[in-house]
C-alpha positions in Angstrom: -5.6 -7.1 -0.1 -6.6 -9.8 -2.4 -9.2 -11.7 0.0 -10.1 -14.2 -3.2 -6.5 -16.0 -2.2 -6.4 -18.2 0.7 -4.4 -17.2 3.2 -2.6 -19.3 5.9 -4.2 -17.1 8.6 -7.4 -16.8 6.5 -10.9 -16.5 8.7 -13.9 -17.9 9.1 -14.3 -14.1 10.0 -14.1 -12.8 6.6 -17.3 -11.4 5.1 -18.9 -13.4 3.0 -18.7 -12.4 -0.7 -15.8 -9.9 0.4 -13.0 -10.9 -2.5 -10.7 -7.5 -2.0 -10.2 -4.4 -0.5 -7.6 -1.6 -0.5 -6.9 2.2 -0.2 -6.2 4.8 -3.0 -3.1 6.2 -3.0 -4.2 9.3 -0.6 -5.8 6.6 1.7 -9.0 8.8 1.5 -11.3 6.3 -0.1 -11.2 2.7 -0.6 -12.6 0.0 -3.0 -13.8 -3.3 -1.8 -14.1 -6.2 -4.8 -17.3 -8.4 -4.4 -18.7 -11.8 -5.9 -21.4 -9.9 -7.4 -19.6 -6.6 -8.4 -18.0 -4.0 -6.7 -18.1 -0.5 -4.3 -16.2 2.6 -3.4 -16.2 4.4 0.1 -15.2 7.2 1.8 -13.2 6.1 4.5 -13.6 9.0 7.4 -16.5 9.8 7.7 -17.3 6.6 6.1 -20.0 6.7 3.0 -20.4 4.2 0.5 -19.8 6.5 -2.5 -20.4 3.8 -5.7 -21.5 0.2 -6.1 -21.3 -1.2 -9.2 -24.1 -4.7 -9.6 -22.9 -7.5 -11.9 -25.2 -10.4 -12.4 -23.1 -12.7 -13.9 -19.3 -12.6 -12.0 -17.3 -11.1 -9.0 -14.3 -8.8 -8.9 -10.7 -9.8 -6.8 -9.2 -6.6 -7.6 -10.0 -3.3 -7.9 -7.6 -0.6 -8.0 -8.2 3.1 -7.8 -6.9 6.7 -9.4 -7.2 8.9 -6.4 -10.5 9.7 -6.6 -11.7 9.8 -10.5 -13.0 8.0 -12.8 -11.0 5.3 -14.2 -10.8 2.0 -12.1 -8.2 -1.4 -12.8 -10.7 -4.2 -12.5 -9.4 -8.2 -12.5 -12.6 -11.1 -11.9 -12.0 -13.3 -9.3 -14.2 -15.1 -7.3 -16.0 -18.7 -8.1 -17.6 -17.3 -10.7 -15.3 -14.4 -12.4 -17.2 -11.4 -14.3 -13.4 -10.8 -16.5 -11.1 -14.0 -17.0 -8.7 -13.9 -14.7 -5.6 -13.0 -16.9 -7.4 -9.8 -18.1 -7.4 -6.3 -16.5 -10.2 -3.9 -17.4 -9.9 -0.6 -17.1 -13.1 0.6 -16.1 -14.6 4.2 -16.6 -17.2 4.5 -13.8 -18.7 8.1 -15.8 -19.6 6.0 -18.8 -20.6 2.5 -16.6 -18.4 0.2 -18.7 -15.1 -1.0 -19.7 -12.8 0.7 -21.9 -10.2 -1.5 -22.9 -8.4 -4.7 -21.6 -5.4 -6.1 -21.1 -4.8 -9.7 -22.1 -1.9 -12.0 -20.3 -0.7 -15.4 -20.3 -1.6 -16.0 -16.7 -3.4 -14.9 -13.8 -3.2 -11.2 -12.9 -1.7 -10.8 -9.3 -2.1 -7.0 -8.9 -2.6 -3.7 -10.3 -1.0 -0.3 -9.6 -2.4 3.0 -11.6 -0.8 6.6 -11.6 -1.8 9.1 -14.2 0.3 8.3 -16.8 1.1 4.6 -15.9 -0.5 1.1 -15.7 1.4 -1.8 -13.7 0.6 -5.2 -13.9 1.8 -8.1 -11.4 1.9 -11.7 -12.8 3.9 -14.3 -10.9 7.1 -14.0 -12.4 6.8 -10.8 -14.5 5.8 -6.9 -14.2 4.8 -5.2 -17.1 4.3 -1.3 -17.4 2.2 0.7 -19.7 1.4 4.4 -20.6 -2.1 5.2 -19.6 -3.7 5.6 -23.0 -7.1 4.9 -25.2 -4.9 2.2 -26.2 -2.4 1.5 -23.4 1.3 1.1 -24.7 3.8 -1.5 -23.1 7.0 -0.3 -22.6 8.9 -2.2 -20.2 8.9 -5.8 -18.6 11.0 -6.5 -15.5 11.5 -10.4 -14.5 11.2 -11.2 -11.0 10.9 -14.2 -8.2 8.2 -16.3 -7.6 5.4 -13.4 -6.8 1.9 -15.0 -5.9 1.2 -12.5 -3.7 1.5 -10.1 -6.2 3.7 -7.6 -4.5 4.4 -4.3 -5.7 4.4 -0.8 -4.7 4.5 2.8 -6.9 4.7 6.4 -5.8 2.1 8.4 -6.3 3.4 12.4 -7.0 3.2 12.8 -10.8 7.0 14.2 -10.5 8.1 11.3 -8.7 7.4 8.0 -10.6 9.1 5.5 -8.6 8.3 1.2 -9.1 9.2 -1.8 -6.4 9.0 -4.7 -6.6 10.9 -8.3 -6.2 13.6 -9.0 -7.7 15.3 -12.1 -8.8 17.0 -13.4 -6.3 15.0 -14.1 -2.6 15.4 -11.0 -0.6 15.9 -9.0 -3.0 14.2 -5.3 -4.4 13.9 -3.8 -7.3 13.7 -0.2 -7.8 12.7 1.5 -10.9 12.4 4.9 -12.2 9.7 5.2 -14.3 11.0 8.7 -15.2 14.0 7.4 -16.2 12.5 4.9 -19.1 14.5 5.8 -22.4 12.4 5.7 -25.4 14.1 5.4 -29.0 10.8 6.0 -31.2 7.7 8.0 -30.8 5.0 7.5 -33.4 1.1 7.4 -33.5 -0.6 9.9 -31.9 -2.5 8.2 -29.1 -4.7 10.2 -27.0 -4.9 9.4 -23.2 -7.9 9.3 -21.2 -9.7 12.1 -20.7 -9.5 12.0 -16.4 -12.8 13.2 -14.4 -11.2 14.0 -10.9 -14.1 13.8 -8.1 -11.7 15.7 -5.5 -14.3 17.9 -3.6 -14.8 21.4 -5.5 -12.4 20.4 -8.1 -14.0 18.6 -11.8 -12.4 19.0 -14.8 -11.4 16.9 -18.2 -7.9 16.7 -18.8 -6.4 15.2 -21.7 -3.3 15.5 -24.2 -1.5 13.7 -26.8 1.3 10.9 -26.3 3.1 8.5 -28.8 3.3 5.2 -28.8 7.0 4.2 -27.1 10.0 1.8 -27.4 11.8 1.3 -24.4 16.0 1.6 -25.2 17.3 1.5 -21.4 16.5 1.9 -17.9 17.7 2.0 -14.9 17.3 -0.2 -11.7 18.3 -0.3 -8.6 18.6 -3.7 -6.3 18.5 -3.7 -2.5 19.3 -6.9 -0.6 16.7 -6.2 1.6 16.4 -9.4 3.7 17.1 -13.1 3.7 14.0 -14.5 3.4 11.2 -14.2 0.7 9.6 -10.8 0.9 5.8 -10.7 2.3 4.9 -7.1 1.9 6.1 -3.7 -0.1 5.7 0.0 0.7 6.8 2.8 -1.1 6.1 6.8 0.3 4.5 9.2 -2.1 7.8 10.7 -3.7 9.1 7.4 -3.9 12.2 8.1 -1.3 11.8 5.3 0.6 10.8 2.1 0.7 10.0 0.2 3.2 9.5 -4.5 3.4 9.0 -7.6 5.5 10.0 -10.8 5.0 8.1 -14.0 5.9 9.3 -13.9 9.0 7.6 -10.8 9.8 9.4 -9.8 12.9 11.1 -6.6 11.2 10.1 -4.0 9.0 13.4 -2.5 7.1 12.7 0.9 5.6 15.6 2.0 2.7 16.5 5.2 1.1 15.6 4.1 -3.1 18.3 6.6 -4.5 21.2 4.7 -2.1 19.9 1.7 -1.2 21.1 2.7 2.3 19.3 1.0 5.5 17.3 3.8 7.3 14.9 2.0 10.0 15.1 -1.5 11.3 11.8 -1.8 13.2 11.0 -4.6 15.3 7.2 -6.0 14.8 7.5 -8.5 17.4 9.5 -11.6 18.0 7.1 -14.7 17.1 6.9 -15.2 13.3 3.7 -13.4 12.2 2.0 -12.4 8.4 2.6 -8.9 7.5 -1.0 -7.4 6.0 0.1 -4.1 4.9 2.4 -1.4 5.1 1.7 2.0 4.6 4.1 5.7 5.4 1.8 8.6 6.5 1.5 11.4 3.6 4.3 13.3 5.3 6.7 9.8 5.1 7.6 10.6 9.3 5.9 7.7 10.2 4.8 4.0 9.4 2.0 1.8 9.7 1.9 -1.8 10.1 -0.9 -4.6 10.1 -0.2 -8.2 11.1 -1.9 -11.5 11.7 -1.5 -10.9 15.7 -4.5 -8.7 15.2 -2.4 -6.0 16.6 -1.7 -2.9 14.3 1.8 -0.7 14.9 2.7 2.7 14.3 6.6 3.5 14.1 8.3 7.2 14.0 10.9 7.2 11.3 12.4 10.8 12.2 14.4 12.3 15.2 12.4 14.6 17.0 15.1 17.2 16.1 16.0 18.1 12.6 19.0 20.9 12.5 18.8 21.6 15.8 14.8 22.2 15.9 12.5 20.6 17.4 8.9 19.4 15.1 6.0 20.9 16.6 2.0 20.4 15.9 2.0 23.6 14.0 4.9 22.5 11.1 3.2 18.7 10.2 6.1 16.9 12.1 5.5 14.7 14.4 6.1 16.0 17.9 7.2 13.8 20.4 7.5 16.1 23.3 8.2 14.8 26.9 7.8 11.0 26.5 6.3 9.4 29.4 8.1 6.5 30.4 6.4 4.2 33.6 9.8 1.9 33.9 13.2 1.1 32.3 12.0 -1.8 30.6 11.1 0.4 26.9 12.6 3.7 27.4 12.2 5.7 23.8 14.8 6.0 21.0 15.8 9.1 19.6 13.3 9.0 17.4 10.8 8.1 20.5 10.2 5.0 19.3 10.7 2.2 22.6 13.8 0.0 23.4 15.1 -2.3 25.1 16.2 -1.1 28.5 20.1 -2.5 27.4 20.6 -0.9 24.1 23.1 0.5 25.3 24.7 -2.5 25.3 23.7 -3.3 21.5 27.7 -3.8 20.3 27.8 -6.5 22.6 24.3 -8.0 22.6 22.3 -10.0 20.2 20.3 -7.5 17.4 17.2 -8.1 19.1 18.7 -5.3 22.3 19.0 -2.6 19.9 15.8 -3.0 18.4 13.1 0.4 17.8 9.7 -1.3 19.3 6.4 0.7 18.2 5.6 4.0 19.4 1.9 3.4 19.3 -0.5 0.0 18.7 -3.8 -1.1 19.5 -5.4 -4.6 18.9 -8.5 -4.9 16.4 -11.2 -6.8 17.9 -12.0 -10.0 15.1 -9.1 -12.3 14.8 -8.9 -11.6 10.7 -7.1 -10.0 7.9 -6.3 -6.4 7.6 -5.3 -3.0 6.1 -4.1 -0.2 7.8 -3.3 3.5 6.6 -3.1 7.2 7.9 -6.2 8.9 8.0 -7.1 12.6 7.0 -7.1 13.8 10.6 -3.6 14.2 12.3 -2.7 11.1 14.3 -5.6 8.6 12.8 -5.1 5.1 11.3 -7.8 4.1 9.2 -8.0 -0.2 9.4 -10.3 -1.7 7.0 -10.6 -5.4 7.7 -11.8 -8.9 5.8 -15.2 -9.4 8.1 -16.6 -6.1 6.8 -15.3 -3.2 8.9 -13.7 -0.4 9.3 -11.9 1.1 12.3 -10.8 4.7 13.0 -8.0 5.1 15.8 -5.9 8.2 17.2 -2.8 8.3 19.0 -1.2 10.7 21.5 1.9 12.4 19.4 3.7 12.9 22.7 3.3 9.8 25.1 2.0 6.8 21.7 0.9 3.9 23.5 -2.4 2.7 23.4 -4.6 4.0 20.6 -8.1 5.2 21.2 -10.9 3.5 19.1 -12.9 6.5 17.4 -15.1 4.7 15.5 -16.3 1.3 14.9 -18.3 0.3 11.3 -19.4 -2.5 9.1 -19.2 -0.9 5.7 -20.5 -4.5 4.2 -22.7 -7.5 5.9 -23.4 -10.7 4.9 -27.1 -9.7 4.1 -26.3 -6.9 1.4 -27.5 -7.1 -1.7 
C-alpha cells in the first residue's frame, strides 16, 4: 500500500511520515517505507526487526523476499532518497544498494521472488531474472495502471504474474515458467540469498545466463466491467482473485481456465478496495475496504469427496452454523445469503449473492491491509495511522471477530 499517493479516501489519520507499508509473501513480517528511511517488523508477536536511517530522502516502496536479505526500494516522499523511476535493490547484510534499475517514468510497484524482479509503470510491466546484474526478459503492455497493480505467486515451482490488461476489465495472466528463451550467454551469477527464517541461514547461489525472450504465453480473463482496483493471486498461483472500482464484488478465477470460481459480495454501496489477500492454504479470502470494515470469505465447500474438513487436516471446518434468523442463512460453502436465493433464476444477482462469513470493523476511519496470520483463524490488519491489529474468528459460527491485540508499531514522535 503505497501511502505516498493520495487517495480519494485518504486520512488525516495517516501517520505522519508513514509513505508505505505491506506484507511479505508469507504475511509473517512487513515493511513500512518512511520519509526518513525505512523498517521491518514481525507482525505476531509484533517486533520491529530493522530500521534503516537516511538523512537525506524517504522511501514509497519497499518490497520484501520472505524474510532475507535483499529488499526492492523506490524514493518517494517530498524529498526522495532514489529518483523516483529507479528501483534499488537493497542488501540489508552489506547496508547498501547493489544495483538499480533505471525507467522512463515513475516506478508504481515492485514484486520479488527468488529468481524474478517485476516492475509496475503505468502502462508497462517489465520482468527480470534476479541477478548481480538483473536481465530483462519480457515486457507486457497494459491499461492505464497508477495504482500499480500487480500480483505474483510466491512457490518457486509455481511462477505465476497478474496483472491489467489492455482493455478495462481485463487480466492478464502469465507464466513465468513458461518464458521461452532463444540464447543463453554470459555467465551471470545471482545473488547470493541470506534467509533469516528462524533456525535456518545459509548462502545460496548458482550460475544463470543472460536470456532472450522468443514466446510466451498469456492468458486474458474478462474479469469485470469496470477498471480494476485491486489484484490477488494464492501462493501456487491457481487462482486469482479482483475488484473493480466499484468495489461491491470480489470475483476469484481459476488462472489455468479462466473459469469464474467465487463471486463474493463486499457490500452494496460503492466502496475502495485496500487489499486482497487468500490464506496460505487458498480456502479462504481476506478483504480490506474504505468502510473500515475488513471481510473474511470461505472459498471451499465444507465437503470435499464426500468428507467433511476438520481442525486436525488445515481445512476450514464449518461445523454446525448457527443461524439467529432467515434473513443470511449460509451457503454451501457457509458463507451467508440472502434468505431468497433460492429464488436467484428469477431475482436480480444481488439474491444469490455469498455475503462474508466473518468481519469486524477497525477502529480509525483510514487506509488498510489485511492478511492471514500464523495462528489458525487470525487476520493480521496493518493500517496508515501506525497500527497493527490482530483478530480471530470462530471456524464454525464466523461472525464477529475478536480483537486480540491492539499496537502502534510507528508514532508521530519516532525518530
Amino acid at each position: 500500500m503505497n501511502l505516498s499517493r493520495p487517495s480519494s479516501s485518504s486520512s488525516s489519520a495517516d501517520a505522519s511520515g508513514l509513505l508505505y507499508a505491506g506484507f511479505n509473501q508469507d504475511f509473517g513480517c512487513f515493511a513500512a517505507g518512511l520519509d526518513n528511511g525505512f523498517r521491518i517488523y514481525n507482525c505476531d508477536p509484533l517486533k520491529e526487526k530493522m530500521r534503516k536511517t537516511f538523512d537525506d530522502g524517504g522511501i514509497s516502496i519497499v518490497e520484501m523476499l520472505f524474510r532475507c536479505n535483499y529488499l526492492a526500494l523506490v524514493g518517494g516522499g517530498k524529498n526522495p532518497k532514489y529518483p523516483p523511476n529507479k528501483v534499488i535493490i537493497w542488501d540489508d547484510s552489506k547496508n547498501k544498494g547493489l544495483s538499480e534499475l533505471e525507467f522512463r517514468s515513475e516506478v508504481k510497484n515492485v514484486k520479488l521472488r527468488r529468481d524474478r524482479i517485476v516492475v509496475i509503470l503505468s502502462n508497462k510491466v517489465f520482468v527480470y531474472v534476479f541477478e548481480v546484474q538483473p536481465q530483462r526478459i519480457h515486457t507486457f503492455e497494459t491499461i492505464d495502471n497508477e495504482k500499480g497493480l500487480v500480483a505474483l505467486s510466491s512457490l518457486p515451482e509455481h511462477a505465476i504474474l497478474a496483472f491489467p490488461g489492455r482493455q478495462k476489465g481485463h487480466i492478464q495472466i502469465v507464466d513465468l515458467n513458461s518464458l521461452h528463451a532463444i540464447t543463453a550467454v554470459s555467465n551471470q551469477q545471482q545473488y547470493p540469498v541470506i534467509d533469516r527464517r528462524p533456525s535456518l541461514s545459509k548462502i545460496k547461489s548458482s550460475n544463470s545466463g543472460s536470456t532472450t525472450v522468443m514466446t510466451t504465453n498469456v492468458s486474458i480473463i474478462p474479469a469485470h466491467t469496470g477498471k480494476l482496483s485491486c489484484l490477488a493471486v494464492n501462493v501456487d498461483g491457481s487462482k486469482c482473485a479482483s475488484a473493480s472500482e466499484k468495489g461491491t464484488l470480489i470475483r476469484v478465477f481459476d488462472t489455468s481456465s479462466g473459469k469464474l470460481l467465487n463471486e463474493l459480495r463486499r457490500g452494496v454501496d460503492r466502496a475502495e478496495i485496500y487489499s486482497i489477500a487468500f490464506s496460505q492454504d487458498s480456502k479462504r479470502l481476506c478483504v480490506s475496504s474504505d468502510k473500515g470494515t475488513v471481510h473474511v470469505f470461505n472459498l471451499d465447500s465444507p465437503t470435499d469427496n464426500g468428507l467433511s474438513h476438520s481442525p486436525n487436516n488445515g481445512g476450514p471446518y464449518y461445523g454446525e452454523i448457527v443461524v439467529n434468523n432467515n434473513l443470511n442463512p449460509p451457503s454451501p460453502s457457509g458463507n451467508r445469503q440472502s434468505s431468497l436465493s433460492f429464488m436467484k433464476d428469477l431475482l436480480p444477482k444481488y439474491f444469490s449473492s455469498e455475503w462474508s462469513f466473518a468481519q469486524f470493523k477497525v477502529m480509525t476511519d483510514c487506509r488498510c491491509i489485511c492478511g492471514f496470520g500464523q495462528d489458525r483463524n487470525s487476520v493480521i490488519v496493518i493500517c496508515a495511522d501506525g497500527s497493527v491489529y490482530k483478530f480471530t474468528f470462530d471456524p464454525q459460527k464466523g461472525g464477529e471477530c475478536t480483537q486480540e491485540h491492539y499496537t502502534k508499531f510507528l508514532k508521530d514522535q519516532d525518530d
